[in-house]
mmCIF file as gemmi writes it, N, C-alpha and C atoms, coordinates in Angstrom:
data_model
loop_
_atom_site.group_PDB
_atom_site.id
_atom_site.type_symbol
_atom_site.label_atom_id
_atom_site.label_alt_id
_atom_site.label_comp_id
_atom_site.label_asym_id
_atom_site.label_entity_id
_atom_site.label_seq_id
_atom_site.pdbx_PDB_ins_code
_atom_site.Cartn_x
_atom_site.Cartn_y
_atom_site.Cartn_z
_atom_site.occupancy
_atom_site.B_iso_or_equiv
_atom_site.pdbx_formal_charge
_atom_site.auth_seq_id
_atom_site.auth_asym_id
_atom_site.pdbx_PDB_model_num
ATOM 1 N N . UNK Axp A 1 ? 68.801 258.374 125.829 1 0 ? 1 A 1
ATOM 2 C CA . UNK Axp A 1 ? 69.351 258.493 124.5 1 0 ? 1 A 1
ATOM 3 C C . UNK Axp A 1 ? 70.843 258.144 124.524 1 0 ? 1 A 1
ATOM 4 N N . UNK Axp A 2 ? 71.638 258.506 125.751 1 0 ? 2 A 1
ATOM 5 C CA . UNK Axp A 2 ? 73.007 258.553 125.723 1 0 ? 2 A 1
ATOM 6 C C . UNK Axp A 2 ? 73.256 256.811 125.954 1 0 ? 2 A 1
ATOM 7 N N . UNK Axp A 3 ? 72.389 256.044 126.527 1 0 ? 3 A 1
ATOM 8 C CA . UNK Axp A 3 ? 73.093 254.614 126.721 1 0 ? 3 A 1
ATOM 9 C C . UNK Axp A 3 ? 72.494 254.038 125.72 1 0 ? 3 A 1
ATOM 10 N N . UNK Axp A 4 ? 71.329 254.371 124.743 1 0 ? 4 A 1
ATOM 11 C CA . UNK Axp A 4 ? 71.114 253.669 123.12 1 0 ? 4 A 1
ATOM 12 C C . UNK Axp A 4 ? 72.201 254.159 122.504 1 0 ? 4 A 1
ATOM 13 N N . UNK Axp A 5 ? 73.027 255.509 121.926 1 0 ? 5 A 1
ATOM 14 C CA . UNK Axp A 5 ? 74.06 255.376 121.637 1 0 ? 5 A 1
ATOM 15 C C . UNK Axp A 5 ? 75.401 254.429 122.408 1 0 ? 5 A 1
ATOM 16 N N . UNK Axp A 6 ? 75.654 254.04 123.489 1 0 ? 6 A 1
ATOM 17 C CA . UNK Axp A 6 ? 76.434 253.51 123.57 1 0 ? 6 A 1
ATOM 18 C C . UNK Axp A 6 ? 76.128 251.655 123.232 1 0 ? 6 A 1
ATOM 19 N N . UNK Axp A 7 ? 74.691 251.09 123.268 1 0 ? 7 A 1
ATOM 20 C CA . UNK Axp A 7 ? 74.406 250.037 123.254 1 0 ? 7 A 1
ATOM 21 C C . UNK Axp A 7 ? 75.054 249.885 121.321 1 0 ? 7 A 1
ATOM 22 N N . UNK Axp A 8 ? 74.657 250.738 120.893 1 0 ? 8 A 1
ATOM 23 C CA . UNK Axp A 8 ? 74.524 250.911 119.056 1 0 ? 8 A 1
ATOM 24 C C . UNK Axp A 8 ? 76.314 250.806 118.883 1 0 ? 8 A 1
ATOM 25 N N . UNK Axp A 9 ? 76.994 251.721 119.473 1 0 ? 9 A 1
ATOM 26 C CA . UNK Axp A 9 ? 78.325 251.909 119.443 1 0 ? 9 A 1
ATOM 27 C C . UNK Axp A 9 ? 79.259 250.315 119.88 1 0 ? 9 A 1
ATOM 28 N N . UNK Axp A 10 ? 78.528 249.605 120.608 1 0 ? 10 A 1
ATOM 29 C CA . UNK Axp A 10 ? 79.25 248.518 121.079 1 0 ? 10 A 1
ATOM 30 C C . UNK Axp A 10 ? 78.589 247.578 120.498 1 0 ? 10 A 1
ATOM 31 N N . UNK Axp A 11 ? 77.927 247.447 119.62 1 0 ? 11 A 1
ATOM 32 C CA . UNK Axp A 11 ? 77.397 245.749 119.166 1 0 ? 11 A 1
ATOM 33 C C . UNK Axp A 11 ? 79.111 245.232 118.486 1 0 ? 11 A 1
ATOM 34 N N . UNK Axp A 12 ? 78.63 243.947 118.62 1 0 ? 12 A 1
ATOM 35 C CA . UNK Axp A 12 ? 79.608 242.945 117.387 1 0 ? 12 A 1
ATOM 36 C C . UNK Axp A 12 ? 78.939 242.33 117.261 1 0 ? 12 A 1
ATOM 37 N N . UNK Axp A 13 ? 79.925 240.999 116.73 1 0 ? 13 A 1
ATOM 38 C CA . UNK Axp A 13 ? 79.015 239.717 115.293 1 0 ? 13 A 1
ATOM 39 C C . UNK Axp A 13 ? 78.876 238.807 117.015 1 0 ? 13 A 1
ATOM 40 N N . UNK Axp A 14 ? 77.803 238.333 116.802 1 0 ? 14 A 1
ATOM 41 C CA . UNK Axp A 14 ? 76.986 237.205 117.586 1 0 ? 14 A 1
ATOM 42 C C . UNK Axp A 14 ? 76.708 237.66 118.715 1 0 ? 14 A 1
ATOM 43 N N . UNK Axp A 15 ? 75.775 239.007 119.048 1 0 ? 15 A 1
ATOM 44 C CA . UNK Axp A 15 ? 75.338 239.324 120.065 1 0 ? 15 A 1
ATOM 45 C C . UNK Axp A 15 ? 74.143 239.295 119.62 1 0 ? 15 A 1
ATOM 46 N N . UNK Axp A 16 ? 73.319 239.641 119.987 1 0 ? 16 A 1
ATOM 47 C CA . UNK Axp A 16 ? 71.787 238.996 119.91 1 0 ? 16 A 1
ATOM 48 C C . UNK Axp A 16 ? 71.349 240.43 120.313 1 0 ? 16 A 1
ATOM 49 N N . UNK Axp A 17 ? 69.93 240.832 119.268 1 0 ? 17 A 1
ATOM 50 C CA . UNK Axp A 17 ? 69.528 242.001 119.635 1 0 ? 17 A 1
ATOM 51 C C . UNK Axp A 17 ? 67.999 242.276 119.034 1 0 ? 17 A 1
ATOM 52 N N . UNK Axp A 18 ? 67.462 243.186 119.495 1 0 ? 18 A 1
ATOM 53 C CA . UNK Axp A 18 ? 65.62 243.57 118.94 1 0 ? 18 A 1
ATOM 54 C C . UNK Axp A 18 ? 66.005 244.751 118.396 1 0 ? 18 A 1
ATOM 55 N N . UNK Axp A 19 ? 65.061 244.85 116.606 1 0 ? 19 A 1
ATOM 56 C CA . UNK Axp A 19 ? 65.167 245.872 116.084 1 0 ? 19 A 1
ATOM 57 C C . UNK Axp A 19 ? 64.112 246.836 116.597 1 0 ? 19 A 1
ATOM 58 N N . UNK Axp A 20 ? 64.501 248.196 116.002 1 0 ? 20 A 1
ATOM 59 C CA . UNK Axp A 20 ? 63.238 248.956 116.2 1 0 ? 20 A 1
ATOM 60 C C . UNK Axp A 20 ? 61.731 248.263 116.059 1 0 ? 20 A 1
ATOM 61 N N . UNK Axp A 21 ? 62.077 247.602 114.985 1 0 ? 21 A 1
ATOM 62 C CA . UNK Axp A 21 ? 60.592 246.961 114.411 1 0 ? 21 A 1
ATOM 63 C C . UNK Axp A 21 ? 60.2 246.186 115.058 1 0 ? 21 A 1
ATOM 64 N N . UNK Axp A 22 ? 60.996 245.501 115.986 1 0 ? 22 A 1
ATOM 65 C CA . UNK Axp A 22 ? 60.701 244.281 116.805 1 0 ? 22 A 1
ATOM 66 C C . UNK Axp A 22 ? 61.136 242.458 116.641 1 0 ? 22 A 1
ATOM 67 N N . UNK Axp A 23 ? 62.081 242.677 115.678 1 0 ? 23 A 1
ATOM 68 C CA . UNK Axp A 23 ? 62.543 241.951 115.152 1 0 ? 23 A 1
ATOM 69 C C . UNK Axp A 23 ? 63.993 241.571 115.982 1 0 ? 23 A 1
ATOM 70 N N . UNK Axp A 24 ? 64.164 239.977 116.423 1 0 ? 24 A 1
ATOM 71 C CA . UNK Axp A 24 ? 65.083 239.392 116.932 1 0 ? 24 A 1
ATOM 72 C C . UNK Axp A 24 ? 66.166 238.67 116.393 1 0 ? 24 A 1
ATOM 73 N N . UNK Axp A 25 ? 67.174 238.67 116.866 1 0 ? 25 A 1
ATOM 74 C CA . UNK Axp A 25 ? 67.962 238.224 115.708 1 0 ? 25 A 1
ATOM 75 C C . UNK Axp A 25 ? 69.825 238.304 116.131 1 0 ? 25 A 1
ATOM 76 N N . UNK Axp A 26 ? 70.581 237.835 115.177 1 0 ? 26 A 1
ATOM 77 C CA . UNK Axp A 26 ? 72.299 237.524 115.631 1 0 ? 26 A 1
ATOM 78 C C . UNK Axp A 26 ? 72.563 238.311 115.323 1 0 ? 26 A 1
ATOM 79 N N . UNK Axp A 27 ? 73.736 238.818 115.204 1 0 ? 27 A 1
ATOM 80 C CA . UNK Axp A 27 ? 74.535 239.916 114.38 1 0 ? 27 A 1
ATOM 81 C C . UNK Axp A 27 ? 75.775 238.721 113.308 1 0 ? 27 A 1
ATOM 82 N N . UNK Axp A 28 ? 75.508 238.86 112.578 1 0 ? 28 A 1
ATOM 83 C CA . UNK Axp A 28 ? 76.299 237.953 111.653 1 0 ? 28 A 1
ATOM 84 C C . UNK Axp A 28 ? 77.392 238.798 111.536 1 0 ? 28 A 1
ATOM 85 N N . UNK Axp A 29 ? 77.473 240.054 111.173 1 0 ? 29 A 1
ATOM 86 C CA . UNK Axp A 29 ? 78.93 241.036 110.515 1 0 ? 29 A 1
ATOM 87 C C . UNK Axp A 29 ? 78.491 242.57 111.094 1 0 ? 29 A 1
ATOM 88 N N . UNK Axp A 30 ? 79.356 243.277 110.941 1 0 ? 30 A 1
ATOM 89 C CA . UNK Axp A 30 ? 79.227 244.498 111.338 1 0 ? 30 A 1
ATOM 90 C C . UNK Axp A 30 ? 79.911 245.199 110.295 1 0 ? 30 A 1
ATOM 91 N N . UNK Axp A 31 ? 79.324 246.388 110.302 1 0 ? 31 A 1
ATOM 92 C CA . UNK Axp A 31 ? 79.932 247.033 109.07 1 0 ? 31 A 1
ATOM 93 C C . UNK Axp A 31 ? 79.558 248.602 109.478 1 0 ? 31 A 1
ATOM 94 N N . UNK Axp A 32 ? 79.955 249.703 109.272 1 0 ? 32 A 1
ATOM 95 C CA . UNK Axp A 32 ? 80.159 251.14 109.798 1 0 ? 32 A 1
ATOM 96 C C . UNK Axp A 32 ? 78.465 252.235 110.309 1 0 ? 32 A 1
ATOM 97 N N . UNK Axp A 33 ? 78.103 251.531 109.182 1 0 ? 33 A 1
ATOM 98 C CA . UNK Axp A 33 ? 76.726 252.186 109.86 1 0 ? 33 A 1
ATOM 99 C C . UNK Axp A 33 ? 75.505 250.953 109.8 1 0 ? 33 A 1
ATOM 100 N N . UNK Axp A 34 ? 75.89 250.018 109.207 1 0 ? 34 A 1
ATOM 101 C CA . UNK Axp A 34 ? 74.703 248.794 109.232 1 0 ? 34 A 1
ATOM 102 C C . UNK Axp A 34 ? 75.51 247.349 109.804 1 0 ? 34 A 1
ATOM 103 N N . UNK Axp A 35 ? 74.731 246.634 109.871 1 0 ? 35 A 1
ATOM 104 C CA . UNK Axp A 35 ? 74.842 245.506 110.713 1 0 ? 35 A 1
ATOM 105 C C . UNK Axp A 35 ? 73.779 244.192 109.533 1 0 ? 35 A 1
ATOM 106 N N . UNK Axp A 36 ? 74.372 243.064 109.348 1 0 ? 36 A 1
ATOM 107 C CA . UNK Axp A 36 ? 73.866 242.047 109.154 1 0 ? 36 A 1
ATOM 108 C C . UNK Axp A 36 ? 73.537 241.059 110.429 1 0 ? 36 A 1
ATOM 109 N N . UNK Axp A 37 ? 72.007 240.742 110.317 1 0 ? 37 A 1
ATOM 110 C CA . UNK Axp A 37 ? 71.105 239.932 111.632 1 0 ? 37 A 1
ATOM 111 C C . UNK Axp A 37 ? 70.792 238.783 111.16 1 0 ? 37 A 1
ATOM 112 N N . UNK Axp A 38 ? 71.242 237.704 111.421 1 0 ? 38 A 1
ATOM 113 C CA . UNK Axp A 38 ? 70.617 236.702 111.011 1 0 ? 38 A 1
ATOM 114 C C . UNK Axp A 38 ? 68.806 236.477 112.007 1 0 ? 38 A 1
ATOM 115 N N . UNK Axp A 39 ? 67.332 236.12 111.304 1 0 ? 39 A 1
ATOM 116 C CA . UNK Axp A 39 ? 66.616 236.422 112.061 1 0 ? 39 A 1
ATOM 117 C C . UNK Axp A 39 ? 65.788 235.112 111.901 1 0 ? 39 A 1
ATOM 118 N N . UNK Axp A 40 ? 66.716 233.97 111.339 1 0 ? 40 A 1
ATOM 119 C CA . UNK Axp A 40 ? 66.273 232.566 110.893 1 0 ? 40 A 1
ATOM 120 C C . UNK Axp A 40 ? 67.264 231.954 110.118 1 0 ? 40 A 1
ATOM 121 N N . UNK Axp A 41 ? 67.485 230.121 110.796 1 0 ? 41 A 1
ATOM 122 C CA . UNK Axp A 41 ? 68.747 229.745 109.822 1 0 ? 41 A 1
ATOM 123 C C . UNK Axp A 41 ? 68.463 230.307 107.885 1 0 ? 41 A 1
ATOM 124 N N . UNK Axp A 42 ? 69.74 230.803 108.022 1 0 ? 42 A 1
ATOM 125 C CA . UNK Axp A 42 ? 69.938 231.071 106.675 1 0 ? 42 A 1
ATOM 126 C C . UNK Axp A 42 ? 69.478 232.645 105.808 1 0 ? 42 A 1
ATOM 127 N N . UNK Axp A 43 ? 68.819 233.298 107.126 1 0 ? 43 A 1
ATOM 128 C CA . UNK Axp A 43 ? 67.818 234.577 106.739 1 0 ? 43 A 1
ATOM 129 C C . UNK Axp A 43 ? 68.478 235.096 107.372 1 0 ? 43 A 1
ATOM 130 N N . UNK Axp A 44 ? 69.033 236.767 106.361 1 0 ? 44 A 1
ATOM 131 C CA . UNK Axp A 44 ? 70.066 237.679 107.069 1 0 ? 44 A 1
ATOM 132 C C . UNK Axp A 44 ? 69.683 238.644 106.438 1 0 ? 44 A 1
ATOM 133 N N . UNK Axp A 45 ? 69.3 239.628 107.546 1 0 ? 45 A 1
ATOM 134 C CA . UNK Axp A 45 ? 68.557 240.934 107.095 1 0 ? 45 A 1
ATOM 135 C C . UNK Axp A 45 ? 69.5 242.032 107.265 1 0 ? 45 A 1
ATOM 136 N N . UNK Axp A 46 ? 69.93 243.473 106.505 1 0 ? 46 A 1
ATOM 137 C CA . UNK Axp A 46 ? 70.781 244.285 106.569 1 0 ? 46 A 1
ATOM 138 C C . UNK Axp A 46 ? 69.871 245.22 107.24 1 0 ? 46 A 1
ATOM 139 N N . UNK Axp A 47 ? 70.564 245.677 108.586 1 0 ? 47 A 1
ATOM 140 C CA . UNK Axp A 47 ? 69.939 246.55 109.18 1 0 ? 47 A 1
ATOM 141 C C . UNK Axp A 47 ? 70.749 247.672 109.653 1 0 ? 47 A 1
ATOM 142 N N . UNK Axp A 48 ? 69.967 248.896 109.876 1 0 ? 48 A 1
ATOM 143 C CA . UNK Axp A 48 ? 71.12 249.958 110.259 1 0 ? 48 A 1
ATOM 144 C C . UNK Axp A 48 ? 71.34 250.08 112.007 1 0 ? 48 A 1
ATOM 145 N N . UNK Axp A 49 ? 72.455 250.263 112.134 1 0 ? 49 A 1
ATOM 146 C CA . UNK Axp A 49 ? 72.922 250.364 113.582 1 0 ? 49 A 1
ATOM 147 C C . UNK Axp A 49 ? 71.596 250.977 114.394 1 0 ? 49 A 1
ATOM 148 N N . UNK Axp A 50 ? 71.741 252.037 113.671 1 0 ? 50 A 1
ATOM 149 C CA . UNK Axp A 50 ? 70.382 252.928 115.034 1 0 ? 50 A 1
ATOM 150 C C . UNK Axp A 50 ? 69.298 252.301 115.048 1 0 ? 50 A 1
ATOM 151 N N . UNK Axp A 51 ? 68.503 251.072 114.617 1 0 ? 51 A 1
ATOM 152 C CA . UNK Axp A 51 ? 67.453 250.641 114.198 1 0 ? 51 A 1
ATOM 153 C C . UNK Axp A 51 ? 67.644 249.79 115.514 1 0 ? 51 A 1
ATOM 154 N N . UNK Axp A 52 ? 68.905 249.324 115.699 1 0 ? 52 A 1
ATOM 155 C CA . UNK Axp A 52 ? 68.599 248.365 117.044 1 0 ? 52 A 1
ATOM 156 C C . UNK Axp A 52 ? 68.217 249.045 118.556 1 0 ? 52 A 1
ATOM 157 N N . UNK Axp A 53 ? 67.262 248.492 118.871 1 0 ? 53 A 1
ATOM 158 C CA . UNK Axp A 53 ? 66.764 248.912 120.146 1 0 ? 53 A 1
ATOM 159 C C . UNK Axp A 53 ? 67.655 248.211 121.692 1 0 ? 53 A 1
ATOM 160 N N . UNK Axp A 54 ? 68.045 247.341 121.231 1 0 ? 54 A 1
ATOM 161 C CA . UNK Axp A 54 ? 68.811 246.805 122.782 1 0 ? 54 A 1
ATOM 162 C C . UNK Axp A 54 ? 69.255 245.832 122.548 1 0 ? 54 A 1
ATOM 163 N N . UNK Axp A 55 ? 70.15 245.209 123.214 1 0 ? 55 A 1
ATOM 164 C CA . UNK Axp A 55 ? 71.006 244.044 122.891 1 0 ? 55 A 1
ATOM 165 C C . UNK Axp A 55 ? 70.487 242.646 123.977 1 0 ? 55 A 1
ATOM 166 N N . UNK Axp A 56 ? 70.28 241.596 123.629 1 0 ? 56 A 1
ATOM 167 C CA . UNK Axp A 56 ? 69.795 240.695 124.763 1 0 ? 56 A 1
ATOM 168 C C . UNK Axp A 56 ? 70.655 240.031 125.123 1 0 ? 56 A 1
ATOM 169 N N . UNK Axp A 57 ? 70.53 238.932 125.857 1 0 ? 57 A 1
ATOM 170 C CA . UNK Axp A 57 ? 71.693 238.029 126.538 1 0 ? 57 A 1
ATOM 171 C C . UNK Axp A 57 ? 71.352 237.946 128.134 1 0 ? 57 A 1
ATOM 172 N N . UNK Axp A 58 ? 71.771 237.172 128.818 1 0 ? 58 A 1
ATOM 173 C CA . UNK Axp A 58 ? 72.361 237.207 130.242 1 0 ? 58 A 1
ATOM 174 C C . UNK Axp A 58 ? 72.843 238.647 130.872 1 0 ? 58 A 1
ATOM 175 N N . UNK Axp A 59 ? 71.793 238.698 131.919 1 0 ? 59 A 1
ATOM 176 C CA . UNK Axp A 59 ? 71.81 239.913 132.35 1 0 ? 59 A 1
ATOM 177 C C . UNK Axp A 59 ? 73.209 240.486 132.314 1 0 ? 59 A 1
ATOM 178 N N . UNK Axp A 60 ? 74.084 239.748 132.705 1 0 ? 60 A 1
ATOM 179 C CA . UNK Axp A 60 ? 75.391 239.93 133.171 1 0 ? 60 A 1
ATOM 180 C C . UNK Axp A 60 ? 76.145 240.867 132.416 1 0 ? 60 A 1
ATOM 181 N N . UNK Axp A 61 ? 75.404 240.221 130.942 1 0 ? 61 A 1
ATOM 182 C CA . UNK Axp A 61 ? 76.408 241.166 129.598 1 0 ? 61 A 1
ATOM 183 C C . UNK Axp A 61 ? 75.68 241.761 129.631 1 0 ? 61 A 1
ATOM 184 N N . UNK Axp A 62 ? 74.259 242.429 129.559 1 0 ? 62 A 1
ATOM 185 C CA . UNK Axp A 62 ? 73.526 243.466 128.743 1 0 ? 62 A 1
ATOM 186 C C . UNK Axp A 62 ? 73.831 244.375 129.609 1 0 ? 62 A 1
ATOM 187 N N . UNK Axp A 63 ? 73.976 244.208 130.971 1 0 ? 63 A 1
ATOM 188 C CA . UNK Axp A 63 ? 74.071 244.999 132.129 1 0 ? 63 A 1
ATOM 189 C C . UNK Axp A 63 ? 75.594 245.86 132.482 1 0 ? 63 A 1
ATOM 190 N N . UNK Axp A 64 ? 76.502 245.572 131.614 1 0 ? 64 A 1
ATOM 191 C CA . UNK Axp A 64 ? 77.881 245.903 131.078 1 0 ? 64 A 1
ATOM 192 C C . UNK Axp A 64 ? 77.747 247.612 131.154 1 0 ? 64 A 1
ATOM 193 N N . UNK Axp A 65 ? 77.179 248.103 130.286 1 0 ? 65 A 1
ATOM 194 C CA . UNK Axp A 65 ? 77.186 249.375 129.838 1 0 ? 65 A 1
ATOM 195 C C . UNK Axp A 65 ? 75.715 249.749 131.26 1 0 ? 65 A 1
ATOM 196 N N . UNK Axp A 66 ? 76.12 250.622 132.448 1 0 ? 66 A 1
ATOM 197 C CA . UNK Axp A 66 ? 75.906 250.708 133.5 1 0 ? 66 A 1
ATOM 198 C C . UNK Axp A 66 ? 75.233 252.324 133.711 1 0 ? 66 A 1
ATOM 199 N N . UNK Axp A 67 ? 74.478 252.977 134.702 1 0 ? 67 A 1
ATOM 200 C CA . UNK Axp A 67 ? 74.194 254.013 134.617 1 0 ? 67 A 1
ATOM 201 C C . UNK Axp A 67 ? 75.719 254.975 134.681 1 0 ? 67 A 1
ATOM 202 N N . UNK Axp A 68 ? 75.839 255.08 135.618 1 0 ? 68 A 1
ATOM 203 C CA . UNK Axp A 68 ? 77.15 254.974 135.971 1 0 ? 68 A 1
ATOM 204 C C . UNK Axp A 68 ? 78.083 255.659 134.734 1 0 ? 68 A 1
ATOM 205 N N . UNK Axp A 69 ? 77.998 255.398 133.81 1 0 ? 69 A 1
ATOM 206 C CA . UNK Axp A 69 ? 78.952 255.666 132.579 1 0 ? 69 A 1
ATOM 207 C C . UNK Axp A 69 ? 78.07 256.722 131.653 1 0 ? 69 A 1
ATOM 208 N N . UNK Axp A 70 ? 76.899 256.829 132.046 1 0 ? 70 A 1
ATOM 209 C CA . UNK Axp A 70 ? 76.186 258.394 131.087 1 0 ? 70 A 1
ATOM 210 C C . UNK Axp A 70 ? 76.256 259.309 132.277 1 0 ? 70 A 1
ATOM 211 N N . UNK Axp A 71 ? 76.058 260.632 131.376 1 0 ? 71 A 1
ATOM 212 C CA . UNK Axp A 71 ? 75.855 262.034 131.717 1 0 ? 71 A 1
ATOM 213 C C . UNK Axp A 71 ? 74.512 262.231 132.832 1 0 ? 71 A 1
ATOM 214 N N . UNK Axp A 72 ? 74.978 262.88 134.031 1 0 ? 72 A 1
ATOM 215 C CA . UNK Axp A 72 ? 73.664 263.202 134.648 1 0 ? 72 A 1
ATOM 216 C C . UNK Axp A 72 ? 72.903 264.037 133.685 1 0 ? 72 A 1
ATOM 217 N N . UNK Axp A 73 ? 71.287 263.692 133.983 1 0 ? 73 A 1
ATOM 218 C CA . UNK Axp A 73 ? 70.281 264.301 133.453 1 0 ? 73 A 1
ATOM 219 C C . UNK Axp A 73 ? 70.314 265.611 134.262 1 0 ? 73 A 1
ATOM 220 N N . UNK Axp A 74 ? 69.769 266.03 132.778 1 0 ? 74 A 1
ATOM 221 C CA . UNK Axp A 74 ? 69.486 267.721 133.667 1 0 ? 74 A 1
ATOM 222 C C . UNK Axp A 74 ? 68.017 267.594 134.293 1 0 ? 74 A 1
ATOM 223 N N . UNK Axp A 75 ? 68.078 267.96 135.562 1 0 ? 75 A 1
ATOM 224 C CA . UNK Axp A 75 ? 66.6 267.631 136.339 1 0 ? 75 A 1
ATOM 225 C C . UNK Axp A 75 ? 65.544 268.791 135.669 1 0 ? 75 A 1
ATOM 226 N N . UNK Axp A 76 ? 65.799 269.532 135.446 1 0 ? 76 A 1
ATOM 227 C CA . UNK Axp A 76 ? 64.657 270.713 134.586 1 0 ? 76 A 1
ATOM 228 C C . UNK Axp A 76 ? 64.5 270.077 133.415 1 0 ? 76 A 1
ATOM 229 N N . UNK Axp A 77 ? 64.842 268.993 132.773 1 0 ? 77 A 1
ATOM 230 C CA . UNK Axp A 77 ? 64.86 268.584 131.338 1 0 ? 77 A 1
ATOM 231 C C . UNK Axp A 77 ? 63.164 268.019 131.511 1 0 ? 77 A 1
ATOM 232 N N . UNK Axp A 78 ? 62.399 268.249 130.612 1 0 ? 78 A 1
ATOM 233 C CA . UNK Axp A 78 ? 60.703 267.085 131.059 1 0 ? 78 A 1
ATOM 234 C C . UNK Axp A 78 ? 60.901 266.33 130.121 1 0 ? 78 A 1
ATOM 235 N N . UNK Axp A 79 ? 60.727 264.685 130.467 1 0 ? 79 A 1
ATOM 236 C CA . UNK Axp A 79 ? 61.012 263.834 129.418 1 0 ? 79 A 1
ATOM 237 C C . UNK Axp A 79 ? 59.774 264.04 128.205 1 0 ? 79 A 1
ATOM 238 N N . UNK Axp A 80 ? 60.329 263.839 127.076 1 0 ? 80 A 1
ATOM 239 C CA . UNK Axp A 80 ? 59.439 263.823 125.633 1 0 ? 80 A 1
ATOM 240 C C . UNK Axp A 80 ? 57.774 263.016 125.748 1 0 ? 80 A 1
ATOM 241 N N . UNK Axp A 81 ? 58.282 262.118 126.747 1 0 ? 81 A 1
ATOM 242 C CA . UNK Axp A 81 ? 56.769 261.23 126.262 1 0 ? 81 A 1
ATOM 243 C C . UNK Axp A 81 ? 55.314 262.237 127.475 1 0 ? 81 A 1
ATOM 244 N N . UNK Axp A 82 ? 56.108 262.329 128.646 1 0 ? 82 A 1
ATOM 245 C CA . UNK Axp A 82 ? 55.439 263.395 129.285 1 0 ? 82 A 1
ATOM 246 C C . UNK Axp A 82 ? 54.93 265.069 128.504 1 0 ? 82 A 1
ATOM 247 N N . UNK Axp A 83 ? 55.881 265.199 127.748 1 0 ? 83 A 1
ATOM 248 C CA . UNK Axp A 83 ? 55.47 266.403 127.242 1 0 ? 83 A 1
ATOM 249 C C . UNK Axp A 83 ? 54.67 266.617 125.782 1 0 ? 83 A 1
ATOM 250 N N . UNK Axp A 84 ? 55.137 265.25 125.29 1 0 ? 84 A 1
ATOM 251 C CA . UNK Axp A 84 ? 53.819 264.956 124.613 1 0 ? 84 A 1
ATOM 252 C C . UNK Axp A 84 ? 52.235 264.878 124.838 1 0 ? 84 A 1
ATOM 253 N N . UNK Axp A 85 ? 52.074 264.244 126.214 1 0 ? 85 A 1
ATOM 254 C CA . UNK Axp A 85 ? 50.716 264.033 126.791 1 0 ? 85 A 1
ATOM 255 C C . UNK Axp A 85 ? 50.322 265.628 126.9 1 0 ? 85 A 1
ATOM 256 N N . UNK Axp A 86 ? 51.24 266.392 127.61 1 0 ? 86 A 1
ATOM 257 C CA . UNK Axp A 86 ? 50.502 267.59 128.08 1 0 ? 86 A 1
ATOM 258 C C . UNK Axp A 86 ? 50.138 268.301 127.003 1 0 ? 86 A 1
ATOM 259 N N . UNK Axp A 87 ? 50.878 268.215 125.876 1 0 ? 87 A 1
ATOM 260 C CA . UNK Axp A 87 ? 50.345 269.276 124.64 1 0 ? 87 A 1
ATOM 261 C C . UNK Axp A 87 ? 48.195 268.916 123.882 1 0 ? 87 A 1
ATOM 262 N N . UNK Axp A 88 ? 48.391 267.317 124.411 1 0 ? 88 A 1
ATOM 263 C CA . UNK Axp A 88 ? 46.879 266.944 123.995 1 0 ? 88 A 1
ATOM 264 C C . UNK Axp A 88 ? 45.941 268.377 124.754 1 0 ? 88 A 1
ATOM 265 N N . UNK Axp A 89 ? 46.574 267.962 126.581 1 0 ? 89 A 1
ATOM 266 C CA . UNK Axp A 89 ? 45.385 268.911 127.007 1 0 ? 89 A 1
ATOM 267 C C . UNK Axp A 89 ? 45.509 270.566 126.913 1 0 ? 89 A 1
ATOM 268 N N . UNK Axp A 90 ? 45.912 271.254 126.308 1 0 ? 90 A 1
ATOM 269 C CA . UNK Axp A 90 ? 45.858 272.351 125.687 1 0 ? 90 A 1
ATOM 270 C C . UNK Axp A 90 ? 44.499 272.599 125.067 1 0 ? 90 A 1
């Protein structure tokens, strides 16, 4: 969660990124809580910051924002998708 906030916190205009929805696309403008994507010449969709899932490019840049720079996990923490499964077998 802590390096999707920092991926969301660092976009600008012409980085390239996948929405939640799955949708690819530029960053044309940035603006405080939404972002304009271009996702086809001339097609520019207003999307909100948190909606983007990750930023693409050359490893080199996406790879910028590093483990290294988040908070150790708390090892007693059980991740969500694991603790989802276990509630089925109840």
């Amino acid at each position: 969660m802590r390096k999707h906030q920092l991926v969301v916190s660092s976009l600008r205009t012409g980085d390239e990124v996948v929405t939640a929805g799955g949708v690819y696309g530029t960053i044309t403008s940035v603006d405080e809580d939404t972002l304009a994507v271009e996702v086809a010449p001339g097609v520019v969709l207003r999307v909100l910051r948190s909606a983007v899932t990750s930023r693409i490019g050359p490893l080199d840049e996406v790879d910028e924002i590093d483990e290294g720079d988040m908070d150790e996990v708390d090892e007693d923490t059980e991740p969500v998708a694991e603790a989802a499964a276990g509630e089925d077998d109840l």
